[in-house]
Structures are given as structure tokens and as C-alpha cells.
N, C-alpha and C positions, 0 to 999 in steps of 0.2 A: 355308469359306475355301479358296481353294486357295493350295498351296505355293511356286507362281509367284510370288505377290504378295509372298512376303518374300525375291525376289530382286535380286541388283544388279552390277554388273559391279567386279569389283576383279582390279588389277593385282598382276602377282606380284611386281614391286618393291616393293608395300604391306605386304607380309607380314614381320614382323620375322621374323630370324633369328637375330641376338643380343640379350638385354636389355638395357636403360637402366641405368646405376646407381640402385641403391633410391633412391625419392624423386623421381628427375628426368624420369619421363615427363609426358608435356603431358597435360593434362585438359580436355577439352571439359564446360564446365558448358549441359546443353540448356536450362536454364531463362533464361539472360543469354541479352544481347542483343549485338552488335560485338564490340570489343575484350577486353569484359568476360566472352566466352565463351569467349574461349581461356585456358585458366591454364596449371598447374602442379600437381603433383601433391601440392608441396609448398605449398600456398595452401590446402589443405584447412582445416586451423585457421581461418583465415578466414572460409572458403566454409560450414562446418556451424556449427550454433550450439550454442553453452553450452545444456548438458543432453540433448542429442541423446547416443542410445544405438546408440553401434556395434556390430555386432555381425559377429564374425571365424568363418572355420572354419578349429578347428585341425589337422585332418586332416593327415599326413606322408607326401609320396610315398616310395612304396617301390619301388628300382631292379627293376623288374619284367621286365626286357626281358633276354633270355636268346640266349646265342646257344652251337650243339651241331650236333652232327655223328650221322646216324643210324648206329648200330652196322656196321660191316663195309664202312664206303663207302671206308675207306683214313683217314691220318693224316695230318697237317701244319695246318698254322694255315689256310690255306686251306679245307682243306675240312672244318676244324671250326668253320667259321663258315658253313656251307652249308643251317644251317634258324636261325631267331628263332622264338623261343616269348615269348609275352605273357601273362605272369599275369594273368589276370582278375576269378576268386574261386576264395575256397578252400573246400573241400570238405570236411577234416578234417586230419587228423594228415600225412599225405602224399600226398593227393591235391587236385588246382587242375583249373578249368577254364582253358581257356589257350587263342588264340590261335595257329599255325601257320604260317608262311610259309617257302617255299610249302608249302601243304597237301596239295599230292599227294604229297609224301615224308612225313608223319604218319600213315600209316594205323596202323589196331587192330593193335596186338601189337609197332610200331616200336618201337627201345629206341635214345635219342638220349642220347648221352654230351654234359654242359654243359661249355662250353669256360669254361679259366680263362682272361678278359683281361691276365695279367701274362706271358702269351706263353710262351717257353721251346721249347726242342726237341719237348717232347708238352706242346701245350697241354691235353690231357685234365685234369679234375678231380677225379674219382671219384666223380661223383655222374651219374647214371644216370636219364631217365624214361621209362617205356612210355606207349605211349599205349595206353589200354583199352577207348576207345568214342568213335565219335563224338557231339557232343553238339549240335547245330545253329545256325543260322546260323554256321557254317562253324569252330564251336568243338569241342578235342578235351578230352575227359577224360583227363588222364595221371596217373600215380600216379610219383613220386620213389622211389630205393631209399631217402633218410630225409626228416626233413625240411629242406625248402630254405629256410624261412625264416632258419636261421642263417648260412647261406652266402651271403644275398643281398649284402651288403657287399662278398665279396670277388668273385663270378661275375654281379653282376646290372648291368644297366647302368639310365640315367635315360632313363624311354619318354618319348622328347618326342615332341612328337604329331608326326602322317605331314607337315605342312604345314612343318616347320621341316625343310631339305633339306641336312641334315649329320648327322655323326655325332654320341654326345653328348662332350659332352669332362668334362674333371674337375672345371672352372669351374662345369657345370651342376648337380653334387652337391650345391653348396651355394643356385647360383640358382637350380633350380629347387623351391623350395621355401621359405615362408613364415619370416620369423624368427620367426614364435609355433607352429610345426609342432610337434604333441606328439603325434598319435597314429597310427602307422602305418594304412595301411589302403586309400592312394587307388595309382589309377595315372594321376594325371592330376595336376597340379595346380591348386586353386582359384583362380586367376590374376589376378584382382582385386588376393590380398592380397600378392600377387609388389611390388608397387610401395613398399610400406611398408618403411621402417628402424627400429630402434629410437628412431634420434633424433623421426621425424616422432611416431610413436607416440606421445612423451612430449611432443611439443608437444601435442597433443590433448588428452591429462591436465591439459596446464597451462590452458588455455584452458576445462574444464571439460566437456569430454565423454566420455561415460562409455563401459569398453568392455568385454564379455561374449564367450564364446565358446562354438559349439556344436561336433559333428563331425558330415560328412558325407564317409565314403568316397566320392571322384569313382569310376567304374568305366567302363567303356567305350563306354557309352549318352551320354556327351559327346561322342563323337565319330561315334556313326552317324547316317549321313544320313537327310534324311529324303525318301525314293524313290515315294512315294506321292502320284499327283496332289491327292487331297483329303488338307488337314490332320489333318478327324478321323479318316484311316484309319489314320496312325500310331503305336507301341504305345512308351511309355517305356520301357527297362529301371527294373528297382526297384535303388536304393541307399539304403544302410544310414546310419543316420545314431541322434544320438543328443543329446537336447538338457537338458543338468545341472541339478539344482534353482535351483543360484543364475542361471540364466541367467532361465529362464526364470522368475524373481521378479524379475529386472532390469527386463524386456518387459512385464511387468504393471505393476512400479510408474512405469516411462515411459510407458506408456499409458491407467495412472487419473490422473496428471499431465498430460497433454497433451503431455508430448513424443515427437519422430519415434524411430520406431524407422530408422537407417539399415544396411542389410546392404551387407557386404562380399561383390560376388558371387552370380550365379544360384546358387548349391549351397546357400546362409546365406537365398535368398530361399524355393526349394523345400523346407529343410529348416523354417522357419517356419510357411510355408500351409500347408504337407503335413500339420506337427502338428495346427494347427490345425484343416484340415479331416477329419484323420482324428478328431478329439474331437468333433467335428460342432457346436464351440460358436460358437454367431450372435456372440458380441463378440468374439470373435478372439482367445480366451484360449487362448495355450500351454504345454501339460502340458508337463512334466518326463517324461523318461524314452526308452528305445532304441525306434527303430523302423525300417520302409520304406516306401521312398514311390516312385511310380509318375506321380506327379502330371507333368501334362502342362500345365503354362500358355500357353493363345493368348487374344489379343482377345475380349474379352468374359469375360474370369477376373472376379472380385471377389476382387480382394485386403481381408483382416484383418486384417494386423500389420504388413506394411513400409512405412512411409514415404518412404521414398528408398533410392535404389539406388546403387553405386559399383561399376561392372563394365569389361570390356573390349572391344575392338570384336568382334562374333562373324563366323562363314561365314557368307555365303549362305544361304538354306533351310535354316537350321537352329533346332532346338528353344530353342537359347539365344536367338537373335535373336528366336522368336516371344515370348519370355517377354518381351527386354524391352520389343516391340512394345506387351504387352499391357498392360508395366505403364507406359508414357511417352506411348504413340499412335504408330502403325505410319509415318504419314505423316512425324511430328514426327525420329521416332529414322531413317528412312530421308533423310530432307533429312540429316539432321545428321551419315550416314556423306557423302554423296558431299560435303558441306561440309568436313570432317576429311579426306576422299581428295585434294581439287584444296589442300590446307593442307600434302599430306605427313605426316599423320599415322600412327601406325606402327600396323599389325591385329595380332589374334589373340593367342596366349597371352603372348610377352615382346613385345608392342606397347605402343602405349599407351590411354587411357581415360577412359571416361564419367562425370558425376554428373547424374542423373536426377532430377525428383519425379514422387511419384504422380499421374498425371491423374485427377483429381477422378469420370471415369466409371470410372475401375476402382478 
């Protein structure tokens, strides 16, 4: 396959920059026909059926986007906003892999004081990183003088991704991020489950569908390109994810029943097959328990356990789009962007979104 084929032209007036009030993004249902394929996000009750098992990731971004000033460059709010550091993963007690910008000011042995955002005459914080090693594709090893996870509240800001072209604001603290978010860990958010309120939530209950939730730290392998003219030359990062006893008895007894398993989101679809396939079990039975996963789904996957899918619109040549190519039909899900583009439908993380079924070849 090459990478070309899962391209398409979108305008940048397409790309949301603010989100929708929970609940009120448009839904492209792919499998209707006319009228019947445009919804609402809140017609979901509807659109799934009684006994359909949702399934959510409760992953909680963490304000990971840092912004400091290298030791000795001079002081004022200016120029302690003169590098952004991006948490990536962490390492241990005080040390992260992270992100750079620009990278030519992080070299080995830099020591980048983190600006406080509550401003003041010296915005310095007293917290302190060296960078101690480069660690490749353009990420540095830095070690904190403590640890920075208690500080992130008050020094970290919300990483929204590179495509949404503003700052974050305070608004975003709470948008971006899931009203069922319980477990720190991502720097992305699962985006899919951005659209849901508590109210729509409890419409679902009432109408009788059921709902389970896994974790999958997003990390920053959501958002690398994929630069490689052939498909299979490019490599997933692995994230962490972690799927609870009871969920996974949810998935099983929906599936010795015959009902759909539906994921909320590529992260809930990866973090399923991945179990799956990392169990190596032919009926598509999902272990319990933490792992990682690398998985890479293009055209021609065999999906095991998802049923249907509820995602967002994704980039261009990207891994997310191949997946849901793989799991709807590449041709089906690419009509269905430039149909939702000449509609005004809103892309990427606070746009709006898709409900897919499984095509019967995957």
C-alpha cells in the first residue's frame, strides 16, 4: 500500500479550533443512506442498539506542555517563554522524555528554568531541567531538580495538538478532556469521547446499552506523520494501556451473546486487537490486564472484537485514518470525508464525527 492512497485535500477552514458544546457535534452515520446519514451526536441512543457494549478510554490528559527559559539567557516573561518542552514519557522519579522546541537551545548539560504562567515580575518557578542526553527522533532526556508531576497544575499548560493554531486557554482544562477521565497518563486526548455529556451518557443507560472502560495513555505516536512512501515501512510508537477484569468479562459476555462490541475511538479500538492479538487467541478473546502495543492497523487487519466504531475525522496519511480505512473500506470512509467536507463538517480533535460498521472483509 502506499501512503499516497490515504490522501485527500482539506481546507484549513475545516479544521476545528474550538469545540462544540458536549453532545452537539454532527454525526455522519457511514452505513445510512440521504438524510438519514447526517445526525447528531446526540441521536446516538437511537442509532446503537439495546445491548450494544460501549466501550470508553478513561485515560486523563495531563497538562504536559511546559514552557522555560535556558539558564543565563536573561529574565522577563518574554524570554522565559523562549523554549516549550513536551512531556512524553517518563522515565522515573525525575526524569521524562520530552520534546524541545526549538531544539538547538536543549542541548546536553542545558539547565531550563519552567516558567510560572501566573506571570508576575520573575516569572521563574524554582523548578529547574537539565537536559542530559539526547534521545532520538529529535527527543531529549532531561532530569527535573524534583518531581514535576506535582507541579503540573500549576506550570503545565493543555498540549493541544500542532493543528489547532492558538494558545490553550483555561476553557480547554476542562474541554479538553473526557467527562469519564480517571487516569492520568495521556498527552493527547482520546477525542472521540470529547463529544459526550453526562446527560447523553445516561441516555444510553436508559435505552439499555451497556458501558465498560479501558486505559490507553495517547503519547505522541498520534500525531507522527507517517513519511514513508510504503505503508508497511512505518514503525508505531508503543503505548501503554491497560484493560480491568471487569471490562474485559463485559467483551466476552457481549460476544458469547452476539452483541456488538462498539469502541469509543482508535485508542479503545488498538487497545482491544492489541490484547487480543498479543494473546494470540483465534476467537478474539480479551485478557485482563496492563500492557503495550505497537500495533499498526491498515487494510487487510482482521479485526476480533470491534464491532463498530465512533471516532473523529482524522489527517491525511495518517495511522489513524489507515485504521479506520481498514476497519469501514478505504474507498467507503474517503467518499464519506469529501461528503462531510462540501457539508461543512468540522475535522480533527474538537471537530466533529463518524459511526462506522465493521465491513464484513475485515
Amino acid at each position: 500500500m502506499l501512503t499516497r492512497d490515504f490522501d485527500y485535500s482539506l481546507p484549513a477552514a475545516a479544521i476545528a479550533q474550538q469545540p462544540a458544546p458536549r453532545g452537539a457535534s454532527r454525526l455522519l452515520v457511514l452505513d445510512r443512506e440521504g438524510e438519514e446519514r447526517h445526525r447528531r451526536i446526540s441521536d446516538l441512543p437511537a442509532l446503537l442498539r439495546p445491548g450494544d457494549l460501549l466501550v470508553v478510554n478513561d485515560t486523563r490528559v495531563l497538562p504536559a506542555r511546559l514552557y522555560g527559559r535556558v539558564a543565563g539567557t536573561g529574565g522577563g516573561t518574554r524570554a522565559s517563554r523562549e523554549l516549550e518542552l513536551l512531556l512524553v514519557e517518563g522515565l522515573g522519579e525525575r526524569e521524562w522524555e520530552v520534546l524541545a522546541r526549538p531544539g538547538k537551545r536543549a542541548r546536553p548539560a542545558a539547565v531550563i528554568e519552567i516558567s510560572d504562567p501566573s506571570g508576575g515580575a520573575d516569572p521563574g518557578s524554582g523548578v529547574f531541567a537539565e537536559v542530559v542526553a539526547l534521545a532520538g527522533d529529535g527527543r531529549r532526556r532531561v532530569r527535573f531538580s524534583e518531581p514535576i508531576e506535582p507541579h503540573l497544575d500549576r506550570l503545565g499548560h493543555v498540549p493541544l495538538p500542532p493543528y489547532i493554531h492558538r494558545p490553550d486557554q483555561p476553557t480547554d482544562r476542562e474541554r479538553y478532556q473526557t467527562v469519564y477521565a480517571r487516569r492520568p497518563g495521556a498527552i493527547a486526548a482520546p477525542t472521540a469521547g470529547l463529544h459526550f455529556s453526562d446527560e447523553l451518557l445516561a441516555a444510553l443507560e436508559r435505552v439499555g446499552i451497556e458501558r465498560a472502560a479501558l486505559t490507553l495513555h495517547v503519547g505522541i505516536g498520534t500525531f507522527k506523520p507517517v513519511t514513508a512512501p510504503l505503508v508497511s515501512d512505518h514503525r508505531m510508537d508503543r503505548e501503554r494501556y491497560e484493560i480491568p477484569e471487569d471490562t474485559a468479562a463485559a467483551v466476552a459476555r457481549a460476544r458469547a451473546g452476539g452483541r456488538r462490541v462498539v469502541a469509543v475511538g482508535t485508542t479503545v479500538v488498538r487497545a482491544l486487537e492489541g490484547a487480543a492479538a498479543a494473546a494470540a487467541a483465534a476467537n478474539g478473546e480479551v485478557p485482563a490486564g496492563a500492557g503495550t502495543t505497537d500495533l499498526f492497523i491498515t487494510p487487510g487487519f482482521r479485526f476480533q472484537v470491534v464491532d463498530a466504531l465512533l471516532t473523529n475525522f482524522h489527517l491525511p496519511r495518517s495511522t489513524l485514518l489507515m485504521l479506520v480505512s481498514a476497519f469501514a473500506g478505504r474507498e467507503r470512509v474517503l467518499a464519506g470525508y469529501q461528503e462531510a467536507l462540501g457539508l461543512g463538517y468540522r475535522f480533527f480533535s474538537y471537530g466533529d464525527a463518524m459511526l462506522a460498521e465493521r465491513r464484513p472483509e475485515a
